[in-house]
N, C-alpha and C positions, 0 to 999 in steps of 0.2 A: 452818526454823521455821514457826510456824505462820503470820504473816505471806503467805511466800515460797506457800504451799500454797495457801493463799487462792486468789494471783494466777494461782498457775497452771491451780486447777482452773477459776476466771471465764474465764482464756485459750482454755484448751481446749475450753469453751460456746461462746467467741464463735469461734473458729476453726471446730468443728464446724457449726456455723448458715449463715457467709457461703460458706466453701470448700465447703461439700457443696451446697449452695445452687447455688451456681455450675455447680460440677462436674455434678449432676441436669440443671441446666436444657438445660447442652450435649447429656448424653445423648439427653435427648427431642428436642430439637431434630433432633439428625441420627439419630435408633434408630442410637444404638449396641447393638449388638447382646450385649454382658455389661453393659447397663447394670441389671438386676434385681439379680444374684448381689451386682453392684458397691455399689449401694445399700442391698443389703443388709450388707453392711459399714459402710457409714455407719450406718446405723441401731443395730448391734450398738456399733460406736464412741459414739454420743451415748447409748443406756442407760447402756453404762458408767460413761461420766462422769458422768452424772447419779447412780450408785450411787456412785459416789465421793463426791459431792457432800454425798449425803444422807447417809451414813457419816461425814463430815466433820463436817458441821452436830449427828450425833449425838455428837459429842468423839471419834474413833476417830484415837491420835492415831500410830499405827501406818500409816495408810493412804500415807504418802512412800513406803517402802520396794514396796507395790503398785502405786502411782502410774507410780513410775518402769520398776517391769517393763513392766508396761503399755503406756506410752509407748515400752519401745526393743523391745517386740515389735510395735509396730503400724508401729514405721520400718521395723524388718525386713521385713515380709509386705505390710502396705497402701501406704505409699508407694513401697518400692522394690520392688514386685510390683506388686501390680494397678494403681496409678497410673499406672505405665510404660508396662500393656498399652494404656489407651487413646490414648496419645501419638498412634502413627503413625495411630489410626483420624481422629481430631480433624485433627489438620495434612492429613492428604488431602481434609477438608473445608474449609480452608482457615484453618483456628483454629492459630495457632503459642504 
């Protein structure tokens, strides 16, 4: 419902903000070395939500069914992809 959509698109801003936030700063910190391509992912991640967002706010009341692609193709490919790659760089720097 539309309620439920709300929450998750506000979720998904503040999750994008703090955890990419985070995740950047380690990069610089230690040059990681896919930390560009990686961020770039973040970036393309928070337009889109933001295109949701503003979709939403225009009454598009189709956007769940997007939402949700969206959300289990970026489980597929960014977390359990690229998130992964950084693991072993980060823990040899002493970040667990």
């Amino acid at each position: 419902g539309k309620e439920i959509l709300t929450n998750l698109i506000k979720n998904l801003m503040d999750y994008a903000s703090t955890h990419f936030r985070t995740e950047e700063d380690y990069f610089r910190k230690f040059a990681y070395p896919e930390a560009g391509s990686h961020m770039k992912e973040h970036s393309d991640f928070s337009s889109k939500v933001k295109a949701f967002k503003e979709d939403y706010d225009r009454g598009n009341v189709r956007l769940s069914i997007q939402v949700m692609n969206f959300l289990c193709d970026w489980v597929q490919n960014h977390i359990k992809g690229s998130d992964r790659r950084y693991g072993p760089f980060l823990k040899s720097k002493g970040i667990s």
